[in-house]
C-alpha positions in Angstrom: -19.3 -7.3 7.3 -19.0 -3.8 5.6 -17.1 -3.7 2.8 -16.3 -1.7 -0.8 -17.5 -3.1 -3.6 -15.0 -5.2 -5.5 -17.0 -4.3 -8.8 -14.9 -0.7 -8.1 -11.9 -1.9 -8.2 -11.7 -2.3 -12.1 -9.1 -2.7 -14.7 -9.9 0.9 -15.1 -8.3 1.7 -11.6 -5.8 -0.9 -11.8 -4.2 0.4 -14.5 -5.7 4.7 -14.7 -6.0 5.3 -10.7 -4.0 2.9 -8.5 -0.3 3.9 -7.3 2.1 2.8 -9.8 0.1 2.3 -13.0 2.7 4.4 -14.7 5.7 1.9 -13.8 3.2 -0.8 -14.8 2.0 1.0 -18.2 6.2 1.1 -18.9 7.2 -2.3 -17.8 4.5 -4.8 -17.7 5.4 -5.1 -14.0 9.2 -5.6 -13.8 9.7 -2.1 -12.7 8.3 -1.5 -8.8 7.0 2.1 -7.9 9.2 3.1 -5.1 6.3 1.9 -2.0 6.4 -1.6 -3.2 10.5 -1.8 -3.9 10.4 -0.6 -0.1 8.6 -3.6 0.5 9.9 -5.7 -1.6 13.5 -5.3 0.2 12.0 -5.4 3.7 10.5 -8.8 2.6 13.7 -10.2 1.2 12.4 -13.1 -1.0 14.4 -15.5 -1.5 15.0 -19.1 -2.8 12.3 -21.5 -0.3 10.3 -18.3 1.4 6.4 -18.7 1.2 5.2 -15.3 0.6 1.6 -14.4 0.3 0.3 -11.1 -1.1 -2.6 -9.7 0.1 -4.2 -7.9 -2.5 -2.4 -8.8 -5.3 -3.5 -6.2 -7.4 -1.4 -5.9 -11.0 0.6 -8.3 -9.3 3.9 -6.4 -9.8 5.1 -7.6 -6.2 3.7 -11.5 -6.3 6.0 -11.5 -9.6 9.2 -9.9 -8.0 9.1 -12.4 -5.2 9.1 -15.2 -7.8 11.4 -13.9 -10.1 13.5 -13.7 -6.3 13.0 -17.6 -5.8 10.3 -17.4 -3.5 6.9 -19.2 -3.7 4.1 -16.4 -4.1 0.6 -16.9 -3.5 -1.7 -13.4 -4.5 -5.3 -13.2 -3.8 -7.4 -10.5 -4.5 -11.6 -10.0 -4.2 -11.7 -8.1 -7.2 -11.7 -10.4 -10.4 -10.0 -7.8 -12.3 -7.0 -7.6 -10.4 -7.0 -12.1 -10.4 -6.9 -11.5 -14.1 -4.2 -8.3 -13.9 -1.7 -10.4 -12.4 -2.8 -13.2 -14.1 -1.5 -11.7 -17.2 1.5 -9.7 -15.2 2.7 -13.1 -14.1 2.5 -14.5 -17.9 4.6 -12.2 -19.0 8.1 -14.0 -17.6 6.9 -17.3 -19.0 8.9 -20.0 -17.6 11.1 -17.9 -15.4 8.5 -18.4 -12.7 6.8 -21.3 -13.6 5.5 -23.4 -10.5 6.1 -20.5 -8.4 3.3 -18.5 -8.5 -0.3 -19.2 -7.5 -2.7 -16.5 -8.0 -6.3 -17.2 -6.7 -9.5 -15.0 -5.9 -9.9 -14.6 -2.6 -10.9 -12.0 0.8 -8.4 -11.3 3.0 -10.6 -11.1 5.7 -11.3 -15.3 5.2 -8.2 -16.6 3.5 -8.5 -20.2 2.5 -5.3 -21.4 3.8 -3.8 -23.5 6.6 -2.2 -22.2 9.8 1.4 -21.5 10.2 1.8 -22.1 6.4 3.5 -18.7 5.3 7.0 -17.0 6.1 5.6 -13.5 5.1 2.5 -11.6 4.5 2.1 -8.9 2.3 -0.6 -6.4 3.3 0.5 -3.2 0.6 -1.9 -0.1 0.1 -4.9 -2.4 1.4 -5.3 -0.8 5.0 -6.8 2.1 4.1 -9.4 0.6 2.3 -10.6 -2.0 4.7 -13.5 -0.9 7.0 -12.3 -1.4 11.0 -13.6 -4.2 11.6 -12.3 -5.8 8.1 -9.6 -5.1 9.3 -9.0 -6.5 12.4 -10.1 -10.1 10.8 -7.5 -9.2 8.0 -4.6 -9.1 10.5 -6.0 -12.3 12.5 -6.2 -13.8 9.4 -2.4 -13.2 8.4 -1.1 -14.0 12.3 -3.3 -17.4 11.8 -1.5 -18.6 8.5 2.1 -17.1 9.4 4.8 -19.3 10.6 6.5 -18.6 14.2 8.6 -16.3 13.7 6.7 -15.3 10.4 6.7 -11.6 9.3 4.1 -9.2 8.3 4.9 -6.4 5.7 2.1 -3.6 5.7 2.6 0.0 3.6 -0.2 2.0 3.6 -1.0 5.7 2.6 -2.3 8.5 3.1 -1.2 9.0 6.5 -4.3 10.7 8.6 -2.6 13.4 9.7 -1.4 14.6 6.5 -5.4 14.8 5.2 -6.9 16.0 8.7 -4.2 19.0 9.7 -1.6 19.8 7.3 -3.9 19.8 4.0 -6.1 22.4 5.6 -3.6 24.2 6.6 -1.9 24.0 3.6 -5.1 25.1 1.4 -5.6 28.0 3.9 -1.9 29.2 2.9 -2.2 28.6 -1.0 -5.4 30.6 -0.7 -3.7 33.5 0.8 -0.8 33.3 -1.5 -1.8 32.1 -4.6 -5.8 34.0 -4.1 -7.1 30.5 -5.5 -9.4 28.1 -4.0 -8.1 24.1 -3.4 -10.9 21.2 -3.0 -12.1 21.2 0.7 -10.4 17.6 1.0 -7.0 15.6 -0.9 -9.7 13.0 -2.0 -11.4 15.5 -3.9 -8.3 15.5 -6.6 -8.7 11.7 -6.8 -12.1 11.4 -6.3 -12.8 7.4 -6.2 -10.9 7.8 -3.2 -13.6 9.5 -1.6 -15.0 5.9 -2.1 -12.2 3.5 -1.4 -10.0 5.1 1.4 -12.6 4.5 4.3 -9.8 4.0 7.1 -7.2 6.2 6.7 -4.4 5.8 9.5 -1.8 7.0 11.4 1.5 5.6 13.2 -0.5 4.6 16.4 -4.0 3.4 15.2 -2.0 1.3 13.0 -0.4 0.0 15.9 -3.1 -0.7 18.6 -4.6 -2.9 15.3 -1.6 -4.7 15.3 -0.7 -5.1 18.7 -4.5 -6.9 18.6 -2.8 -10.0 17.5 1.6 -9.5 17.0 3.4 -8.5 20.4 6.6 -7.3 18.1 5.4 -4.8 15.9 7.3 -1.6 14.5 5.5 1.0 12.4 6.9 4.3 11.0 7.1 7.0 8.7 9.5 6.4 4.9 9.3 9.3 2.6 9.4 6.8 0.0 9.8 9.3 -3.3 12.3 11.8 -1.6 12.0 14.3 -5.1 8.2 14.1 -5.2 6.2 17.1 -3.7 3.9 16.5 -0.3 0.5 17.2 -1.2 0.5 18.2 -5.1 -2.5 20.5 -5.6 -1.4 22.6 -7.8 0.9 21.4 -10.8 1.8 25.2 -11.8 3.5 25.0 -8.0 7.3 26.3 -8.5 8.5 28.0 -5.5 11.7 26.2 -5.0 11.7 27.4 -0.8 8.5 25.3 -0.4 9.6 22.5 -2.4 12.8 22.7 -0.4 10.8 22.9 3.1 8.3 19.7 2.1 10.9 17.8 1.0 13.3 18.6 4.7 9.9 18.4 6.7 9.0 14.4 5.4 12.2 13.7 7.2 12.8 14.9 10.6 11.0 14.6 13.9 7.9 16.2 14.1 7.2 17.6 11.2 7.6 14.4 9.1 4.3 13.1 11.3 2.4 15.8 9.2 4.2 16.0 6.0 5.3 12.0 5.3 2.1 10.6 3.7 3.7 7.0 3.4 3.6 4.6 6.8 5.3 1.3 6.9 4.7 -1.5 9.7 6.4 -4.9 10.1 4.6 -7.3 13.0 6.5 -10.6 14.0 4.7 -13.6 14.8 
């Protein structure tokens, strides 16, 4: 099955490139980038839950649902992330002692029984799973949730943002501005050009999910209301356009070209 290499997804990228390394860098893990506190609350941890995080990462959310009461399993295929939330868990000591499991694994062949988990975490892992990973990933979580079991998914970017409003956007900075912007968002991240191989949108998000759950909701969350859409340009000051990105991300139908951020929760 195709896949990206796990040997890219270092410590380098953990802690340099990945979504909330600067929360991380700050607070060892016990403060959540705004995406995974999203999660976090539509998870609900608490005392009893079996929560298993797919893609553990730093760990930052496998320690949250512990330090909630909740039993939290993270696997990850890359060994620097095992060892990232390793240490992240480590930190708290006791506080979370017999709680936490953290073991090496592919989501796409999870090494647990079926009906053994009350919620699935599947955070910022979509977009880099190759189609078919994909569907076995979300077979995979319906196989080991309970009835009744939830799955959480974030992922970003949203499709639309990269395939319409981005061009758009560096057609009208060109004319305004006279400057030039990469041909592609990836470009100003560019191991994204490698990782993010299925980037999605509302609906194909959906008709994945609806493979396996029959009660699924996915939408749009502007997760970071005060951040700008797109970021290109750091110099960018014009307080109109900051005003119109940030009223776009949240009304019908702009926000399906302007919110970058799509949430999902399927019930088993």
């Amino acid at each position: 099955m195709e896949s990206v290499r796990s040997s890219i997804y270092d410590t380098r990228y953990f802690l340099e490139l990945c979504e909330g390394h600067r929360q991380f860098a700050v607070s060892q893990g016990l403060m959540l980038c705004p995406r995974m506190a999203r999660a976090l609350e539509l998870t609900a941890p608490n005392a009893g839950m079996q929560v298993l995080d797919v893609g553990a990462g730093r760990g930052e959310v496998v320690l949250h649902a512990a330090l909630s009461g909740a039993h939290a399993v993270g696997i990850d295929y890359s060994a620097a992330a095992v060892e990232l939330t390793s240490s992240t868990v480590s930190t708290v000591g006791g506080r979370v002692r017999g709680k936490v499991s953290i073991i090496r694994a592919d989501g796409c062949g999870m090494p647990f029984p079926e009906n053994a988990y009350d919620v699935v975490l599947m955070l910022d892992i979509v977009e880099h799973l190759y189609p078919t990973q994909l569907d076995a990933a979300i077979a995979e979580a319906h196989r080991v949730l309970k009835p009744g079991g939830r799955l959480v998914i974030h992922t970003a970017p949203n499709a639309l943002v990269h395939r319409l409003t981005y061009p758009l956007f560096r057609i009208l900075h060109h004319i305004v501005r006279g400057t030039l912007l990469p041909r592609t968002l990836d470009e100003f991240n560019p191991v994204n050009q490698s990782v993010h191989v299925n980037k999605q949108t509302p609906w194909s998000l959906r008709r994945s999910l609806r493979k396996q759950f029959t009660k699924v909701r996915v939408w749009l969350e502007d997760t970071n209301p005060s951040s700008a859409l797109l970021k290109p340009d750091a110099q960018e000051d014009r307080a109109w356009m900051r005003f119109f990105l940030c009223a776009a991300r949240r009304h019908h139908p702009w926000k399906l070209f302007c919110c970058n951020h799509i949430f999902a929760v399927a019930v088993k």
